[in-house]
Structure formats: structure tokens, C-alpha cells
C-alpha positions as a printed Julia matrix, in Angstrom:
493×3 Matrix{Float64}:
   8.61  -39.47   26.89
   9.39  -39.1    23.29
  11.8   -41.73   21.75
  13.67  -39.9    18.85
  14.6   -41.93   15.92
  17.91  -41.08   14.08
  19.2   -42.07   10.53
  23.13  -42.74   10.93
  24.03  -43.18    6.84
  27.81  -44.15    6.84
  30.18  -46.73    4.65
  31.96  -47.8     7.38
  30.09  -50.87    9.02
  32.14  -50.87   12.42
  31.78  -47.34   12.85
  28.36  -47.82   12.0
  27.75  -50.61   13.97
  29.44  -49.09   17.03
  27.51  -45.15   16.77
  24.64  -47.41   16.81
  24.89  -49.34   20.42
  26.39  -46.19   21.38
  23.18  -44.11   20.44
  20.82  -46.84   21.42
  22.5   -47.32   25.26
  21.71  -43.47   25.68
  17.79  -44.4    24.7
  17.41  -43.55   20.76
  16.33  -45.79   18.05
  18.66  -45.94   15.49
  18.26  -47.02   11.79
  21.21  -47.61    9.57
  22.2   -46.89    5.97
  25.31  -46.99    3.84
  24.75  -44.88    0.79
  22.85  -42.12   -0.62
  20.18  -43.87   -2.46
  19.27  -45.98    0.97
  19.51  -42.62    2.89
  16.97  -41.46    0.63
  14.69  -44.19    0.56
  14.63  -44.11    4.5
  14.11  -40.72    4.67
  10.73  -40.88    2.8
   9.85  -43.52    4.36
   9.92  -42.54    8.03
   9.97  -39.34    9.89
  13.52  -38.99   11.78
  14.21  -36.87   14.67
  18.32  -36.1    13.65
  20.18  -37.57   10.73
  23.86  -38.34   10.59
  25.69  -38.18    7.68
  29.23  -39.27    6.17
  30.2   -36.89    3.83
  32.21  -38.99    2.08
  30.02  -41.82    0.4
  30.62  -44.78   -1.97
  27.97  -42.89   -4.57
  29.02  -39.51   -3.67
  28.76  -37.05   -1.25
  26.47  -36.78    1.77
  26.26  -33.36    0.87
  24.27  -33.84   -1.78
  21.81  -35.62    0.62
  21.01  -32.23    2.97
  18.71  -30.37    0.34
  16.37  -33.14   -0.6
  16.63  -33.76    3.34
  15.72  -30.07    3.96
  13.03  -30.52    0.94
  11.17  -33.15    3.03
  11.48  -31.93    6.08
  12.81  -28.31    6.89
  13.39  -28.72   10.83
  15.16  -31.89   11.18
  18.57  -30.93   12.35
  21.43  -32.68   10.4
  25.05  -33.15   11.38
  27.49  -34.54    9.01
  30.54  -36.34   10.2
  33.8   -37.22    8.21
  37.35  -38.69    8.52
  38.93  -36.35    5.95
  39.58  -32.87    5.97
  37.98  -31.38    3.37
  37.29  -27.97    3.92
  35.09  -26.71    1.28
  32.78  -29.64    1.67
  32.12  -28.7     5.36
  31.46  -25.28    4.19
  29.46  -26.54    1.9
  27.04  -28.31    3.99
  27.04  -25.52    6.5
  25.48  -23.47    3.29
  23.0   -26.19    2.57
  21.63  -26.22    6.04
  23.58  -28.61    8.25
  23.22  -27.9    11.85
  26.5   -28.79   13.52
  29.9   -30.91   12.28
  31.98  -33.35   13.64
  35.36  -35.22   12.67
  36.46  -38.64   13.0
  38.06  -40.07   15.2
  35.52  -38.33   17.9
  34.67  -39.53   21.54
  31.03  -41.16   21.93
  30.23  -38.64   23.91
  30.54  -35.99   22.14
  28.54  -36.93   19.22
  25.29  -37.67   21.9
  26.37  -34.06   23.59
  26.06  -32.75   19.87
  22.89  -34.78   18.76
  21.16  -34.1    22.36
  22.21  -30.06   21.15
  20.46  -30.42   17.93
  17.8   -31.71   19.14
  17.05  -29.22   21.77
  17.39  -26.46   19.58
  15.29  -28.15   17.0
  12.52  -28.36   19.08
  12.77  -25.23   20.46
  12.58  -23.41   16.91
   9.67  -25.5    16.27
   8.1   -24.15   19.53
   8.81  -21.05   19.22
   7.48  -21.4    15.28
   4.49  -22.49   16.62
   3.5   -19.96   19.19
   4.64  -17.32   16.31
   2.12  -18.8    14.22
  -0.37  -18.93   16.99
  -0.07  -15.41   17.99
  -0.26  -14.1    14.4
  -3.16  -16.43   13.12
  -5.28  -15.45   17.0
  -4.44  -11.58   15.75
  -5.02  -11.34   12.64
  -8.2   -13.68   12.97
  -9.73  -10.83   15.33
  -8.55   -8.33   13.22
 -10.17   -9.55   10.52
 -14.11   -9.93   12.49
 -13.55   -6.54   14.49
 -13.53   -4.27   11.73
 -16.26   -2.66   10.32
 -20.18   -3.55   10.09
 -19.15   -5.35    6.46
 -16.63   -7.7     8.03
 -18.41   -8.49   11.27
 -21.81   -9.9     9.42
 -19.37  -12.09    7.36
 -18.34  -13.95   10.93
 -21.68  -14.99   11.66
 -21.52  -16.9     8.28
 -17.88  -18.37    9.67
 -19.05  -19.89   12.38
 -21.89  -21.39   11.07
 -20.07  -22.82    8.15
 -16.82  -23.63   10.24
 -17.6   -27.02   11.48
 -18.88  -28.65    8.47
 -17.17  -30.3     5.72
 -18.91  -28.52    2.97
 -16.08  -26.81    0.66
 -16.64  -23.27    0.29
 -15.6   -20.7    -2.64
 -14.21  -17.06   -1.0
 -14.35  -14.54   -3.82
 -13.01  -11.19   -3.87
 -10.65   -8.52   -5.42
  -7.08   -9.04   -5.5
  -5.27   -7.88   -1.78
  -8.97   -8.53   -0.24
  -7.87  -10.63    2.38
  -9.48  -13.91    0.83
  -6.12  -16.2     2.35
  -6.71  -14.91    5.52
 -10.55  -15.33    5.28
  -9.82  -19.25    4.66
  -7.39  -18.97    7.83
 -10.21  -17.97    9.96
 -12.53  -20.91    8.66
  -9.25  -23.37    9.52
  -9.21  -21.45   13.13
 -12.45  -21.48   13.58
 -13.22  -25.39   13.01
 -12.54  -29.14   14.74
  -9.62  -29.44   12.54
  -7.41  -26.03   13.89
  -4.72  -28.39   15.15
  -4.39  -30.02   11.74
  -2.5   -28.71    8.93
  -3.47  -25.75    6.84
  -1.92  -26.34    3.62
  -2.24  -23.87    0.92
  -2.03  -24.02   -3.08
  -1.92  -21.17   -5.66
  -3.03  -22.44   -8.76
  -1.87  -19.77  -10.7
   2.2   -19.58   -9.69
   2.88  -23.19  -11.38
   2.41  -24.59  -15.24
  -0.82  -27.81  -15.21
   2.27  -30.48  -15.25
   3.63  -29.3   -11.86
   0.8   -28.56  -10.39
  -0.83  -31.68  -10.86
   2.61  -33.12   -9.05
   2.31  -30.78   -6.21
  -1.67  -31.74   -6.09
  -1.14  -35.68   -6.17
   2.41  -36.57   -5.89
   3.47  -38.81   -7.77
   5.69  -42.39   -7.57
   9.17  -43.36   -7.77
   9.71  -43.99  -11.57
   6.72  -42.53  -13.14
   8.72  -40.01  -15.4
  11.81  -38.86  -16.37
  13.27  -37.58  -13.09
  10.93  -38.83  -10.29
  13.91  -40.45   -8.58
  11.7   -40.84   -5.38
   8.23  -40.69   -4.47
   6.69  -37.34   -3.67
   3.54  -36.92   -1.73
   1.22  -34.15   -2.53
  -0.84  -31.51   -0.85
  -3.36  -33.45    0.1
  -1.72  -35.7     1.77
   0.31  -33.09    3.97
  -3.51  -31.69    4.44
  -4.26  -34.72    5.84
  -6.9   -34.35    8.49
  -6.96  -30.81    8.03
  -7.73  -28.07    5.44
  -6.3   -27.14    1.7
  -7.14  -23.95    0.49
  -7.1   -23.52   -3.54
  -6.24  -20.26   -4.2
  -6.5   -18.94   -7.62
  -8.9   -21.62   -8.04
  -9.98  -20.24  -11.47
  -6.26  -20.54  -13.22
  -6.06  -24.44  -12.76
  -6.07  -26.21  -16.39
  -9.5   -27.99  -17.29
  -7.8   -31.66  -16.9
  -7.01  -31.16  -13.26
 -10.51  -29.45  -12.2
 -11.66  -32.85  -13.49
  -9.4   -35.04  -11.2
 -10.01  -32.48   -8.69
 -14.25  -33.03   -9.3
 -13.1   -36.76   -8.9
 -11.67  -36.03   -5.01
 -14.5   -34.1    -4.41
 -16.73  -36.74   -4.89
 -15.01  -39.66   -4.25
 -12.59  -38.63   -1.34
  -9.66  -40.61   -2.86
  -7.41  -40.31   -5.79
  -3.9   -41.88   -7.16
  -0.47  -40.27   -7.36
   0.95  -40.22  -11.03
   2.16  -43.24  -11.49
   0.52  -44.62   -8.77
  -1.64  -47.61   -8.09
  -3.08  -47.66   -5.06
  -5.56  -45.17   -4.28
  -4.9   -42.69   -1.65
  -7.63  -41.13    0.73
  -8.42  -37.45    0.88
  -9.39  -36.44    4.5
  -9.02  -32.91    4.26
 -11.15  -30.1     4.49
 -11.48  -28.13    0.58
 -11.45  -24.79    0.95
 -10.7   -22.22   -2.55
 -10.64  -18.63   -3.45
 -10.82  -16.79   -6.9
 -10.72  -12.99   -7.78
 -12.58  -13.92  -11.09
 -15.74  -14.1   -12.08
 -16.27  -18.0   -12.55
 -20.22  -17.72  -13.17
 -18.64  -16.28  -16.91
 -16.09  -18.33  -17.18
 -18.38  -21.47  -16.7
 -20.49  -19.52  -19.25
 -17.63  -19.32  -21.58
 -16.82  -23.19  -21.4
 -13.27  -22.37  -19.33
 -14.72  -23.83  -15.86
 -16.58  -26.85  -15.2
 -19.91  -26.13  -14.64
 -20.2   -29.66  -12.2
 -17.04  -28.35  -10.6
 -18.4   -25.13   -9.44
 -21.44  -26.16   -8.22
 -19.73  -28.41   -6.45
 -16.83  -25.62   -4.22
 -19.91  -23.2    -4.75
 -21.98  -24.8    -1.91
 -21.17  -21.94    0.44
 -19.83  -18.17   -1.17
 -18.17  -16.09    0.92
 -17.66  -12.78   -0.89
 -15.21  -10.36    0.79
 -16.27   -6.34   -0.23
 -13.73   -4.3    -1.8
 -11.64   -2.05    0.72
 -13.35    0.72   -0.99
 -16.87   -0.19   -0.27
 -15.49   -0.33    3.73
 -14.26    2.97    4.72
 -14.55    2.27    8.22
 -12.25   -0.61    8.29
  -9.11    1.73    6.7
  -8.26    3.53   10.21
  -7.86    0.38   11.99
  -5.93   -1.64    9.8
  -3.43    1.59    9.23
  -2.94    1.69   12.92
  -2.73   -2.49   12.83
   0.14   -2.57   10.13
   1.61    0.82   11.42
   2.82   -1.19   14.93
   3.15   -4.25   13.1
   5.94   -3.49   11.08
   7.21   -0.72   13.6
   8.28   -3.73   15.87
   9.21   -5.59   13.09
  11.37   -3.03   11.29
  12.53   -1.69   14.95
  11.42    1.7    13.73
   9.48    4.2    16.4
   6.04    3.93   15.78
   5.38    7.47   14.36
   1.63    8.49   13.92
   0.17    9.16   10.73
  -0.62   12.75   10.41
  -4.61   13.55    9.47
  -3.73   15.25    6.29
  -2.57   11.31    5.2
  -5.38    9.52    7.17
  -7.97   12.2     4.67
  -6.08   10.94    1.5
  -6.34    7.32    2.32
  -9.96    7.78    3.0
 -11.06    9.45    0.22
  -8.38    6.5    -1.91
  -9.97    4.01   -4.19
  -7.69    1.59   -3.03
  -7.49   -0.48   -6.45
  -5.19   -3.27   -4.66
  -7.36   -3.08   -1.52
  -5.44   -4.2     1.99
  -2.53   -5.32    0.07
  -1.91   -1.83   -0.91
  -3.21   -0.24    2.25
  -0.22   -2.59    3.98
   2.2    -1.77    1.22
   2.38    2.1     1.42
   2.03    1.63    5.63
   5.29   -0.13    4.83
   6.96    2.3     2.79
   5.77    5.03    5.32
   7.47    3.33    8.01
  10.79    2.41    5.99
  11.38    5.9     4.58
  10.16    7.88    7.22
   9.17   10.9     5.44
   4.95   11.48    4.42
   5.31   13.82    2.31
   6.12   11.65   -0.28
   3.03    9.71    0.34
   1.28   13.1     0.69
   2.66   14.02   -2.78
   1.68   10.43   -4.54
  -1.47   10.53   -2.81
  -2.08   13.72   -4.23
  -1.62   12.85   -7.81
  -3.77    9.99   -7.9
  -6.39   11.76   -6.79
  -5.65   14.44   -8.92
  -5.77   11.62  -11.87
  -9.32   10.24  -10.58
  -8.96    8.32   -8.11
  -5.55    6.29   -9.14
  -3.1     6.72  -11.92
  -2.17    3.87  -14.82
   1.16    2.61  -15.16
   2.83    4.33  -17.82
   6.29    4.48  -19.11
   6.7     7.97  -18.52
   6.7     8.85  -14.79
   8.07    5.16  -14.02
   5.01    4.38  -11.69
   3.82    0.6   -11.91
   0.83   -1.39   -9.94
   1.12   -1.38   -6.02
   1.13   -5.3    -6.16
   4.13   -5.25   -8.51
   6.8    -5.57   -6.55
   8.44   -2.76   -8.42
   8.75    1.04   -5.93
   6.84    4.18   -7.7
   9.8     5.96   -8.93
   7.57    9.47   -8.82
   6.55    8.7    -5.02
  10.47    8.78   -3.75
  10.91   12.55   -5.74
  10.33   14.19   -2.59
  12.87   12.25   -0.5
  15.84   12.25   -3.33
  18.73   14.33   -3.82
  17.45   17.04   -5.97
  19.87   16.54   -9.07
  18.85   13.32   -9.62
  15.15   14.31  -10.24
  13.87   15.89  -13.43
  12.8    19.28  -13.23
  11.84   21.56  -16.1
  14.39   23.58  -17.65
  14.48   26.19  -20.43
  16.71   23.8   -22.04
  14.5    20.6   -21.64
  13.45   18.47  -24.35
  10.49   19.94  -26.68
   7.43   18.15  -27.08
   7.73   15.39  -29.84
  11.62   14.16  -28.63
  10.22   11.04  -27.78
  13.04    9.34  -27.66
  14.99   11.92  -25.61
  11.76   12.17  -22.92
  12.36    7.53  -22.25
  16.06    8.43  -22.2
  15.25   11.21  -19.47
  12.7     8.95  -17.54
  15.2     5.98  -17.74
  18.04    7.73  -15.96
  15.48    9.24  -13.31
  14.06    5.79  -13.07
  17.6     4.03  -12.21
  18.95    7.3   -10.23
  16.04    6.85   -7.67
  16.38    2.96   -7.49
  20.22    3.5    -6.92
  19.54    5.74   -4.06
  17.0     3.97   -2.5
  18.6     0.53   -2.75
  22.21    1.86   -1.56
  20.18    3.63    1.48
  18.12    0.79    2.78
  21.46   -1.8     2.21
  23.2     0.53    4.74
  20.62    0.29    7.0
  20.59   -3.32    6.89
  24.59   -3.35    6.8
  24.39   -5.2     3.69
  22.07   -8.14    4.82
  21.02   -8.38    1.31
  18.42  -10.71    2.06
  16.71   -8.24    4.89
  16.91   -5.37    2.46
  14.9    -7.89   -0.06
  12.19   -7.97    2.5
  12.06   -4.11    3.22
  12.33   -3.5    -0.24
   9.43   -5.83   -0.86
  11.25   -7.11   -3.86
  12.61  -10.71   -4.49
  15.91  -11.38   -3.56
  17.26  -12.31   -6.73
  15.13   -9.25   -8.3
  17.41   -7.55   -5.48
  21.03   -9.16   -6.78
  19.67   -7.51   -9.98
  19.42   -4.15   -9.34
  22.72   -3.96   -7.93
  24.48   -5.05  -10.38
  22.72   -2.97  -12.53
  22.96    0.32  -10.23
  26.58   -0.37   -9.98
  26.51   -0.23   -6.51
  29.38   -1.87   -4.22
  29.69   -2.85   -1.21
  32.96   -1.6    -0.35
């Protein structure tokens, strides 16, 4: 039976004293703090199953202790506790990601009945997480091997590689599947119950991602109030997977040729070195042969995550593999969208086959996405159309407002057909003439925001106004989101 450890952080030492026999008579270990910067301290230094918090503190409020709590660890429930009224502190916390409140003076009881709660549910999103995770990785793992002839040669090379330690480099186009490659090494190896911890190189500047790598100790710059531990320590006993291996700064390749080699490095700041038992796994969409050529890789580096290449063909080269993933992602995000699962019509299925596909699955998923959301083909029909009418795929251009698939940002000339017909440009005997630059942007620009306005307002009634859930349907970020309604003027009343 699990014995759950709980951090009680309160001023008061009777009330502490007496929460803790109270907690301890009903089986949990207990340990005890009465400020912030102990609470923090503990925190890194143990793994707690609940923490209770004061809110009000001698160096401030407990509050301020619930995101670096959530930081560390994004499951442990937290319930904060208080003699005082204050309301917009308890809201506060709720916002921040407290799991449950309570006000002094309170029965024993009820504070167990609410920490035995929190605990329950804790575990069961964690469970439930888990089997989620599971079910997804077990999917898309024989997804990914029951494709076409392409694919399924590449899982004979899996399995043999799988149970090794050698590192291996999976290389590939952008929206190849390259992440979900290194998932199905992870699955497929003695270390599938470990973590699978993943880094892209490319989304953070050398200084922070040397931090994220390493961690780094309390006090060894200007702001490292605490230690942090890195990603290889979180990989312990498991797998990292470098992604964007090619983007990461010349310095860190050489501390990262150091863990190769050695197995151990040191936090900034550090001292003591720290072992690296974890599986190196990386990915690049560049071509790193050249770039060792041109001095901006390590040569010793590459041969070194180059023992084993997995290179994943373009979707282009795979034809085969187009009709099953359509029909994959078409019931995927059916259920997940709670849309009906409509079929797509062979007129489509002949324009995605005879599709470049210049941002490979990625883009395949995207437009399945957009099919399902809008509900209308034709405008797919219609896009589809022009690309191939422009070779194959068109460039982003100012004009029509189109922009890459992996953008983030919808093809404004794709949602004509589905528009109110007065907000899309049509020619006119009174249209601009040729040369009116100027007057053609203006025209665009209005189209451009029209369309987004319409789109936006349509899928936030859908969603009721879960701004958030519109985010994710939109495929857009959610301050990106915030944004563009602000600038579409659009109101929810």
C-alpha cells in the first residue's frame, strides 16, 4: 500500500503541529514548512503526494507558491487553506491550478475527507492519462509499420535497432513523421516504461537550451532562485529524443559530444557530476553531411548520433500510404471534434493522390482537419484544384492571402467557396486596373480579414465561446487567437 507524503507549509506552529498528528493518525507522512522559500526548497527536494498551503505567509502569499508547484510537478493536487477571507486570493489560486479550498477554523475531518478527494482524483487523471497515452502511442505505432511497402521495410530496421543503446539520427522532410518514428523505437525497446522525454532544439535561444539540457544550480546566475534539473535527468532510464538536432549552437553539440562519450555531465553551476542513463535518440530535416562540410556541425558529433540512419521517404514518394492515413485522421478527429464521420468523396481522394504534398503527413492531417471542421469539400476541391493548376503547389504570396500549410495561418482563398459572397472579391467592370498596386493589397487586405472574421466568429459559436477549444480547431495559438479578435472586432455579446 502506498504511503502518500504531504507538504503542510503554514506560519502557525500549533495549527501546524496539530494538522500534522492529525494527518499522520489517518496513515500519511507529513513534512512541515513555514514559509515560501522552505516550501520551495522541499518541494524540489522530494516528490509529494498533496501539498497544503496557507495563503497567507510571513514572505508573502502561498499563492505565489502554486505555479512553480505546478512547474515541477503538474498532477500533484494542491489545496490552500486560510483564516481570512480574502476573496480574490481564493480566486486567484483556483486560476493558478489549486484543486480544492478550505477555511479556518475547519473540523479534522474534513480536511482528510478533502485531501483523501484530491488524491483520488489525482490518481485517477493520471490513470486515465496513462491509458490515453497508451492507446494513442499502441495506434499510432501500428499505424505507422502497416502502411505501405516503404514504411513496413523501415520496421525491420526498428526492431533490430530497438534494444540497443546505440543513438540513432531519423532524417526526413518536415511533417514526415520523424517524432513519431523515435516513439516507436521508445515502444519498441526494454526501456517503454521509462520516460520519453523530448527536446526541440530549434524553439529555444543556446542560453536556455543549455538550461533545459543540464539544469542548472541554485545561485548560478541572476535568477536561478532554485535548482532546476534538466532533460536528462527526467529521461532518466529512458529515452531523449533531439529533435531539430541540426539548430543546436556549436558550444552545446560539444557538451552534448561530452555525454555521449562520457555518460555524465554537470548542471551550470554545478559541481558534482550527474549520470546520463538515457537512451539518445535525434532527428533533423537538414542535410548535416553539408553542414559538417560547411564547418556548422561537428564532424565527431555526427559520427557519433550517425551510428544508425533512419531516413523516413517523403509522403510523395508513398502514394500508397495517403488512403489510409486520410481514413486514420478522418475518424480521429471525427470523435474528437464530435462531428459525423463523413466520407471523402473520390473526386478529393484523386486530388490528394496526384498532391505533392510539400508538408507531407502534417499537411495530409491538416486539410483532413479543416475538411472535418468546415464540412463543405468543395473548398478543398477548389484549393486542390489550383495547386495543381500552379504545378503541383502554389507559393505564398501577398496577393491571394495563401501561406505554408505548417503556418498556423488558414488559406484565405481555400474558405472563398464557403463565405458569404460579398465578402469575396469578384471581378467587376469597375475593379482596379492593372498597375493600382496599392489599391489590389488594400483589396486583398479586407478579403483577407473579412474571411478570418467569418471563420473565427463561426467556429467560436460552435464552441460557445470556449476560446481555448476554438484555438485548437482553429489550429492557431491561443494568444494568436485573442489576436484576431480583437482585431476582427468581434464580441462576444
Amino acid at each position: 500500500m502506498t504511503t502518500h507524503l504531504v507538504l503542510l507549509v503554514d506560519d502557525d506552529p500549533v495549527f501546524t503541529q496539530f494538522t500534522k498528528n492529525l494527518l499522520q493518525a489517518k496513515g500519511l507522512k507529513v513534512v512541515t514548512t513555514f514559509n515560501k522559500a522552505e516550501a520551495l526548497t522541499a518541494f524540489e527536494d522530494q516528490s509529494f503526494s498533496c501539498a497544503v498551503l496557507d495563503i497567507f505567509l510571513p514572505d508573502g502569499s502561498g499563492v505565489d507558491l502554486i505555479k512553480p508547484f505546478r512547474a515541477h510537478s503538474p498532477t500533484t493536487p494542491i489545496i490552500m487553506v486560510s483564516g481570512q477571507s480574502d476573496v480574490e486570493e481564493v480566486v486567484r489560486a483556483m486560476k493558478d491550478g489549486a484543486s480544492d479550498y478550505i477555511k479556518k477554523p475547519f473540523h479534522g475531518e474534513e480536511l482528510v475527507l478533502k485531501i483523501q478527494m484530491a488524491l483520488e482524483n489525482s490518481q485517477t487523471k493520471v490513470e486515465l492519462q496513462e491509458l490515453k497515452s497508451k492507446v494513442r502511442v499502441d495506434e499510432e505505432y501500428h499505424l505507422l509499420f502497416s502502411l505501405g511497402e516503404r514504411m513496413s521495410k523501415l520496421q525491420g530496421t526498428v526492431d533490430q535497432v530497438a534494444n540497443t543503446d546505440i543513438t540513432v539520427l531519423v532524417s526526413g522532410e518536415s511533417g514526415t513523421g520523424k517524432e513519431l518514428m523515435a516513439r516507436a523505437l521508445h515502444k519498441a525497446s526494454d526501456r517503454v516504461g521509462q520516460p520519453f522525454i523530448k527536446v526541440n532544439c530549434a524553439a529555444l535561444p543556446r542560453e536556455l537550451l543549455e538550461s533545459e539540457l543540464f539544469g542548472f544550480e541554485k545561485g548560478a546566475f541572476t535568477g536561478a532562485h532554485r535548482r532546476k534539473y534538466g532533460r536528462f535527468e527526467m529521461a532518466q532510464n529512458g529515452t531523449i529524443f533531439l529533435d531539430e538536432i541540426s539548430e543546436m549552437h556549436l558550444d552545446l553539440q560539444s557538451k552534448l559530444l561530452h555525454v555521449l562519450q562520457e555518460k555524465q555531465y554537470y548542471r551550470i553551476g554545478g559541481e558534482k557530476e550527474v549520470k546520463a542513463n538515457c537512451r539518445i535518440l535525434t532527428a533533423t530535416n537538414k542535410n548535416l553531411e553539408r553542414m559538417v562540410d560547411e564547418g556548422r556541425f561537428r564532424r565527431d558529433l555526427f559520427y557519433r548520433i550517425n551510428v544508425v540512419n533512419i531516413v523516413i521517404p517523403p509522403l510523395r514518394e508513398r502514394k500508397d500510404d495517403i488512403t489510409i492515413l486520410s481514413d486514420y485522421f478522418l475518424q480521429r478527429y471525427s470523435e474528437m471534434y464530435n462531428r459525423e464521420q463523413v466520407p471523402i468523396s473520390p473526386r478529393l481522394m484523386e486530388m490528394f493522390l496526384s498532391y505533392t504534398w510539400p508538408g507531407n503527413v502534417r499537411e495530409l492531417e491538416n486539410n483532413i482537419k479543416r475538411y472535418i471542421i468546415l464540412g463543405n469539400e468543395a473548398q478543398l476541391i477548389s484549393e486542390f484544384t489550383r495547386k495543381r493548376d500552379n504545378g503541383g503547389y502554389t507559393t505564398p504570396t501577398e496577393m491571394d492571402g495563401s501561406f505554408s500549410p505548417q503556418s498556423g495561418v488558414f488559406e484565405v482563398s481555400a474558405l472563398k467557396t464557403a463565405l458569404p459572397k460579398e465578402i469575396v472579391p469578384t471581378k467587376r467592370s469597375d475593379a482596379p486596373v492593372a498597375g493600382a498596386n496599392a489599391t489590389l493589397k488594400e483589396v486583398s487586405k479586407i478579403a483577407q480579414r473579412n474571411a478570418e472574421r467569418e471563420l473565427i466568429g463561426r467556429v467560436l459559436g460552435q464552441t460557445r465561446w470556449n476560446r481555448r477549444k476554438a484555438a485548437t480547431i482553429l489550429d492557431i495559438s491561443y494568444k494568436a487567437l485573442l489576436y484576431k479578435i480583437k482585431d476582427c472586432g468581434l464580441d462576444e455579446n
